[in-house]
C-alpha positions as a Markdown table, in Angstrom:
| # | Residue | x | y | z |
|---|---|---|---|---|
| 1 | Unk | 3.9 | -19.0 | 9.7 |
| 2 | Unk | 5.3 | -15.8 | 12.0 |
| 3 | Unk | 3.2 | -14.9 | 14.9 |
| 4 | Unk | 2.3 | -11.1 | 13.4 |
| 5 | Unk | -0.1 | -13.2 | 11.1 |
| 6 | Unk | -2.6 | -12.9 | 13.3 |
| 7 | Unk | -2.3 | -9.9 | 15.4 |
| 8 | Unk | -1.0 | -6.0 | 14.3 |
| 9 | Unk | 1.7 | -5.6 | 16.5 |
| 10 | Unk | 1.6 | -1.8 | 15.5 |
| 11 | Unk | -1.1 | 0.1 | 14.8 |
| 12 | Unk | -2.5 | 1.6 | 11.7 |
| 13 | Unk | -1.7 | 4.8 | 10.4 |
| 14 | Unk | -2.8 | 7.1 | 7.9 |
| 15 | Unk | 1.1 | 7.1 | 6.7 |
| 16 | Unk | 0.7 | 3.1 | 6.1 |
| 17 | Unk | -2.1 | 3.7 | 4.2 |
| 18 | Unk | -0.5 | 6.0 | 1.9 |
| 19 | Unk | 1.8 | 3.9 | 1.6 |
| 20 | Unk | -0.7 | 1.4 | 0.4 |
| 21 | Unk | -2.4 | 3.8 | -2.0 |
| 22 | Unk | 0.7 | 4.2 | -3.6 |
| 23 | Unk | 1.7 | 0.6 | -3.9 |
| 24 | Unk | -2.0 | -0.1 | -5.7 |
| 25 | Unk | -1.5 | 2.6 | -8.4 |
| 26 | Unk | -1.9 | 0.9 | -11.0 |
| 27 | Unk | -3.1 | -2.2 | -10.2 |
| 28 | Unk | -6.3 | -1.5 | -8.8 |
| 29 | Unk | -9.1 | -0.1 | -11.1 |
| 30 | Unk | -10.4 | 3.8 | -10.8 |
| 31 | Unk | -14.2 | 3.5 | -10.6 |
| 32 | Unk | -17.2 | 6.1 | -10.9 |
| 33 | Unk | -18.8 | 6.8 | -8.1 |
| 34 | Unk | -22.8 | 6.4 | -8.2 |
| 35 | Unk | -26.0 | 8.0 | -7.6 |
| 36 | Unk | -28.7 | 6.2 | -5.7 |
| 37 | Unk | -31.8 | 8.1 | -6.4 |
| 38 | Unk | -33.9 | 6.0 | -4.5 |
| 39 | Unk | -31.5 | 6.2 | -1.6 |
| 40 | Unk | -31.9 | 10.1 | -2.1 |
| 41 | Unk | -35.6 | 9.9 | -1.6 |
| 42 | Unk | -36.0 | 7.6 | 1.5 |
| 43 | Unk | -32.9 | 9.3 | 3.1 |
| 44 | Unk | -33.4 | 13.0 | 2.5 |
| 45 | Unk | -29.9 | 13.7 | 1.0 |
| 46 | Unk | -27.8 | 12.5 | -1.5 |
| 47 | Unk | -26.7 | 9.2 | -1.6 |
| 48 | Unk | -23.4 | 8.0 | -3.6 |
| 49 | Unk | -22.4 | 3.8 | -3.9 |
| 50 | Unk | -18.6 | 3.0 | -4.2 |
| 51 | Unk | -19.0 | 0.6 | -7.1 |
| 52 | Unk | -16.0 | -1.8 | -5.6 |
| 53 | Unk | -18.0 | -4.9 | -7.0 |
| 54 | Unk | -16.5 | -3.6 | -10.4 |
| 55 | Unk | -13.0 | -3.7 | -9.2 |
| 56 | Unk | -10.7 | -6.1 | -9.7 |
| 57 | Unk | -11.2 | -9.8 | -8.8 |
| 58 | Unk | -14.8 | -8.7 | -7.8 |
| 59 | Unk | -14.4 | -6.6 | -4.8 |
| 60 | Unk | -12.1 | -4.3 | -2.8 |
| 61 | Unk | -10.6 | -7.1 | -0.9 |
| 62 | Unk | -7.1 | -7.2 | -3.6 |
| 63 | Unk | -6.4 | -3.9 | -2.1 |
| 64 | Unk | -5.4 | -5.4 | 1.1 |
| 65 | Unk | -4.2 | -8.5 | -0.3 |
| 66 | Unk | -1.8 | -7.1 | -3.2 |
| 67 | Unk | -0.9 | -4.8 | -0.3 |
| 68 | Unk | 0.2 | -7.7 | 2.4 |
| 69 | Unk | 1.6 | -9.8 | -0.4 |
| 70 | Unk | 4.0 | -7.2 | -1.9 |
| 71 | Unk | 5.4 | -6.3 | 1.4 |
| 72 | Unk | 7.0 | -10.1 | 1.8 |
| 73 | Unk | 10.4 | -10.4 | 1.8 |
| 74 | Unk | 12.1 | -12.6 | -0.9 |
| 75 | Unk | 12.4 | -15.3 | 1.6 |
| 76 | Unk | 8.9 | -15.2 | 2.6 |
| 77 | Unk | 7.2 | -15.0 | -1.0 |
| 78 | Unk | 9.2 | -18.3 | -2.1 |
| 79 | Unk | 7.3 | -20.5 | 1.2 |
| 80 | Unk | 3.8 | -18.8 | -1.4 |
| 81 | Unk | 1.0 | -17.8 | 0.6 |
| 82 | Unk | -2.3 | -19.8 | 1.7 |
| 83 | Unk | -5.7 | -18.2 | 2.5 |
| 84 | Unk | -8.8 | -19.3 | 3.6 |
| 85 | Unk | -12.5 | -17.5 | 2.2 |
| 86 | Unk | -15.9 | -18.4 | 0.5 |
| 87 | Unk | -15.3 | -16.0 | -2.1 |
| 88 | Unk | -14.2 | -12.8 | -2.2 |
| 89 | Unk | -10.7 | -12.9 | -0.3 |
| 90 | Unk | -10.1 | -15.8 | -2.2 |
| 91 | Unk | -10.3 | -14.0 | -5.8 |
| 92 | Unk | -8.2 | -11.4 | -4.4 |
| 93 | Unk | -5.4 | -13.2 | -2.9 |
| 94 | Unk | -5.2 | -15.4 | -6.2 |
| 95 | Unk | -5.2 | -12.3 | -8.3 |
| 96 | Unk | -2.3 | -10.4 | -6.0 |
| 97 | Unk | -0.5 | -13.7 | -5.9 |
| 98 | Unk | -0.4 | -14.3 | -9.5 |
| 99 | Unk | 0.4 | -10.1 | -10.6 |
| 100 | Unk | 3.5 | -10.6 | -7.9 |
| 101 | Unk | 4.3 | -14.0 | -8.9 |
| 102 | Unk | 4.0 | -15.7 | -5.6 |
| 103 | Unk | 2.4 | -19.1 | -5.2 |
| 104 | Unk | -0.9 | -19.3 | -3.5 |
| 105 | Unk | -3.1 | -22.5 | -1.8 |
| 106 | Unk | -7.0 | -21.3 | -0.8 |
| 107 | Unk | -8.6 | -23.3 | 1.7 |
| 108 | Unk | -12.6 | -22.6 | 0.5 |
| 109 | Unk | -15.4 | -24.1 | 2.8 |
| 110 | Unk | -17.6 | -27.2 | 0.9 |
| 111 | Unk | -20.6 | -25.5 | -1.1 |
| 112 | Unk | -18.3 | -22.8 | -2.1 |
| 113 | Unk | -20.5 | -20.8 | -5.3 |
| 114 | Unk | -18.8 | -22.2 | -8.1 |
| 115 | Unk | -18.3 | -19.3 | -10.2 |
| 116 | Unk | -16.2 | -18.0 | -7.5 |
| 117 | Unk | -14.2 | -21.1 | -7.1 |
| 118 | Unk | -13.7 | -21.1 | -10.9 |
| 119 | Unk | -12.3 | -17.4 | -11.1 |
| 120 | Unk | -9.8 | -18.7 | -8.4 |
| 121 | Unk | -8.4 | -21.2 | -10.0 |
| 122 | Unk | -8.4 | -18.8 | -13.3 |
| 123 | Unk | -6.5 | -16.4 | -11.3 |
| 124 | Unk | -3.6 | -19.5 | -10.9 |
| 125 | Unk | -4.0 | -20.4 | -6.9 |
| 126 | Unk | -4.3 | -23.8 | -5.9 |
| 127 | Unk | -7.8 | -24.5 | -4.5 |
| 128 | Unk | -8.6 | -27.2 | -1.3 |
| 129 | Unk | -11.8 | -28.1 | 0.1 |
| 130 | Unk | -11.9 | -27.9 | 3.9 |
| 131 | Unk | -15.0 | -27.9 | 6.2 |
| 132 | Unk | -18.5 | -26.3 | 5.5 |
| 133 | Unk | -17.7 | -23.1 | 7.4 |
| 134 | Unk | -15.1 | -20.2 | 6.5 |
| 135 | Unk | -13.6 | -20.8 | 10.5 |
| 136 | Unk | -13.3 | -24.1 | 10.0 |
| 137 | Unk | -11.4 | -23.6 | 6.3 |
| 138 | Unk | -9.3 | -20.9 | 7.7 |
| 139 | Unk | -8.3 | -23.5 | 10.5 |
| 140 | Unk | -6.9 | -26.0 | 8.0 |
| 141 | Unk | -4.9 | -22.7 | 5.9 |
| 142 | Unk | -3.3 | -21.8 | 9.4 |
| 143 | Unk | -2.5 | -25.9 | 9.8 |
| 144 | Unk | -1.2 | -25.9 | 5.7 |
| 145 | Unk | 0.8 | -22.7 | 7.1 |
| 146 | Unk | 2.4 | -24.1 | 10.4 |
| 147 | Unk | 3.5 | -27.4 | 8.1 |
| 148 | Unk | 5.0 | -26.4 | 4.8 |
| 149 | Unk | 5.4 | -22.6 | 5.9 |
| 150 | Unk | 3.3 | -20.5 | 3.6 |
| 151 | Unk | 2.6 | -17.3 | 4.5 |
| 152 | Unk | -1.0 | -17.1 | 6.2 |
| 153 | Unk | -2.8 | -13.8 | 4.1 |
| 154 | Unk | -5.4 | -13.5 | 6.8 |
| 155 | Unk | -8.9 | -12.0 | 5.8 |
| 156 | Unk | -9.0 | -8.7 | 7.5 |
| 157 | Unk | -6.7 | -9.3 | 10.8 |
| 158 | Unk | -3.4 | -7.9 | 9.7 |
| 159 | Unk | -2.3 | -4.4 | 9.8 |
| 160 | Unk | -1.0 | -4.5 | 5.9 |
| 161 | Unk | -4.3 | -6.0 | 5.1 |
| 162 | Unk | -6.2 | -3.0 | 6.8 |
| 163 | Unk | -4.2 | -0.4 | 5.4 |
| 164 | Unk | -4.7 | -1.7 | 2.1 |
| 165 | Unk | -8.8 | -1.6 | 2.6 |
| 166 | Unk | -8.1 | 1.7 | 4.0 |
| 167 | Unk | -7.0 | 3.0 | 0.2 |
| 168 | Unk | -10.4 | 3.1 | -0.3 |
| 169 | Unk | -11.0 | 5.9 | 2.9 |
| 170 | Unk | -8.8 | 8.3 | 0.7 |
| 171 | Unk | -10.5 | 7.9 | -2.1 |
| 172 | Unk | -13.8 | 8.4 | -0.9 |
| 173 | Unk | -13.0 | 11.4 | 0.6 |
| 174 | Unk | -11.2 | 12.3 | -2.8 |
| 175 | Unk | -14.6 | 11.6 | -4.9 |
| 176 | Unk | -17.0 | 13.1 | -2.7 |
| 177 | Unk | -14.7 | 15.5 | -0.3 |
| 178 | Unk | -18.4 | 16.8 | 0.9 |
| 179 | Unk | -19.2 | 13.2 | 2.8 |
| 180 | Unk | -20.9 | 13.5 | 6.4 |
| 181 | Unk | -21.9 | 10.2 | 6.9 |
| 182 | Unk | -20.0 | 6.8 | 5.5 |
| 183 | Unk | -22.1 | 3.4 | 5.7 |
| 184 | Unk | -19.8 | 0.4 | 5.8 |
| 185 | Unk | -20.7 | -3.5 | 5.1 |
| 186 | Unk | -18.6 | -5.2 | 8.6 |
| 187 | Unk | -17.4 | -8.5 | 8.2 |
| 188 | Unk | -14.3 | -9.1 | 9.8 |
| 189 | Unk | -13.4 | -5.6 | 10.1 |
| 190 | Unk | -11.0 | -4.7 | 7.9 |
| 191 | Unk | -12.4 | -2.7 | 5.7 |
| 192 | Unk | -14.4 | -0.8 | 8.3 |
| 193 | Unk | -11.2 | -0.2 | 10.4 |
| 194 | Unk | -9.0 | 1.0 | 7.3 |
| 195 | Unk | -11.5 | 3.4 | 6.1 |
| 196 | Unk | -11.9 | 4.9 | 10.2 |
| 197 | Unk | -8.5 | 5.6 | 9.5 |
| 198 | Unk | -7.9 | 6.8 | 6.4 |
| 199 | Unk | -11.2 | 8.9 | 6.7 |
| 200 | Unk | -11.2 | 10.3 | 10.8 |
| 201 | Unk | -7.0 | 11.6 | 10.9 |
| 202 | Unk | -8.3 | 13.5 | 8.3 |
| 203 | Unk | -12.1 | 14.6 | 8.7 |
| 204 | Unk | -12.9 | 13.7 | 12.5 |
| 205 | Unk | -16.5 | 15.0 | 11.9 |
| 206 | Unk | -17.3 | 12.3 | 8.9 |
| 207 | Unk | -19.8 | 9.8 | 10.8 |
| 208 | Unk | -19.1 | 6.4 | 10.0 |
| 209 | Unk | -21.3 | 3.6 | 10.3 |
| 210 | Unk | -20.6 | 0.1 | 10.1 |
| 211 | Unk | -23.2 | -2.3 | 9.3 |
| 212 | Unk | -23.5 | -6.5 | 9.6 |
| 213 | Unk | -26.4 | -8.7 | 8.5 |
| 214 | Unk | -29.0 | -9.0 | 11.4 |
| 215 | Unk | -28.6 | -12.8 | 12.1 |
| 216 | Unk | -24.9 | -12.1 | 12.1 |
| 217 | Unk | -23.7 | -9.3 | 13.6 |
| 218 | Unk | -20.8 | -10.6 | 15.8 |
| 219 | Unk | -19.8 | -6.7 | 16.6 |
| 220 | Unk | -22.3 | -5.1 | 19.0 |
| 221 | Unk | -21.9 | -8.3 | 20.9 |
| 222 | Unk | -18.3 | -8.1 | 21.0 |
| 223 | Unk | -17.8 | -4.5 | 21.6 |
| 224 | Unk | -20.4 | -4.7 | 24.9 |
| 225 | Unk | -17.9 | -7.4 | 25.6 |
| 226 | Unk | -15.2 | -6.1 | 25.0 |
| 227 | Unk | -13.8 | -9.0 | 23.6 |
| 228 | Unk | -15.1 | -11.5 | 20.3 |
| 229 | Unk | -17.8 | -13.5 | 20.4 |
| 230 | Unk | -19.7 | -15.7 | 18.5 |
């Protein structure tokens, strides 16, 4: 496993994700965007939802992974790739793995939902049972890494991964080029960071607002910090 797995040794830029946008034409679906009128009402303005729980593999999360996986070299992609997630990342790095013929191991926590294990294994990836915790799975990937030398596809902490979610910045501002204020669900990061990007070198005066469950919002913790926390 090479020590960039983990860490962005260069930062983001808009060109990256350009780059990105260009690698997923094609392979990622072009969705509507849709009107909340509910949203509207309790708001005072209008409200649109990116529908990325109709994209491909069942959420944006193959844009970053199709996006690290096809930037392997030759040598790396025959060592396959391993991954650890509940869900989501899981579907997507199957799905990338299989459209770029690469093998792929998935390291889910026990209790994974089963219809999400199941579309995993559809998608071709060899699925392992490790933990009851997505840290503790990810901690047997990176050990299945370090031993037979897959490539870790890390959730959201990798540059290629971020400039993949950040495809999505461009398009919003492509769909509704009259945004003020984006709302962002924040697990990891990744997705929140790639859009920043993609959306602020472009419109610096677009608000953007990430957003994490109550009873686990790592992130205002962290930043106060100013370094993770639990």
């Amino acid at each position: 496993m090479s020590p960039d797995s983990l860490t962005a040794p260069e930062p983001v830029t808009l060109e990256n994700i350009e780059a990105a946008a260009a690698r997923l034409a094609g392979v990622i679906r072009e969705l509507p965007v849709a009107g909340a009128r509910w949203l509207d009402d309790r708001v005072g303005g209008r409200v649109h939802l990116i529908t990325e729980n109709l994209q491909r593999a069942g959420s944006f999360k193959i844009r970053g992974a199709y996006n690290r996986i096809s930037l392997l070299t030759e040598e790396e992609r025959g060592r396959g790739v391993v991954a650890a997630s509940a869900g989501n990342h899981a579907q997507g790095v199957a799905l990338a793995a299989q459209l770029l013929g690469v093998r792929a191991t998935v390291f889910m926590p026990e209790g994974a939902t089963i219809p999400k294990v199941q579309a995993t294994l559809a998608y071709g990836a060899d699925v392992r049972f490790a933990g009851s915790t997505i840290d503790e799975a990810l901690m047997a990937a990176m050990a299945y890494g370090d031993e037979t030398g897959a490539v870790l596809i890390h959730p959201f902490d990798h540059r290629d991964i971020v400039a993949g979610q950040g495809t999505l910045g461009l398009e919003i501002l492509q769909k509704v080029p009259d945004v003020r204020t984006i709302v962002v669900c924040t697990g990891g990061g990744g997705l929140l960071a790639g859009i920043a990007m993609a959306v602020k070198s472009q419109r610096p005066d677009v608000r953007i607002v990430g957003v994490q469950a109550q009873d686990a919002a790592a992130y205002p913790g962290s930043l106060a910090a100013g370094h993770p926390v639990a």
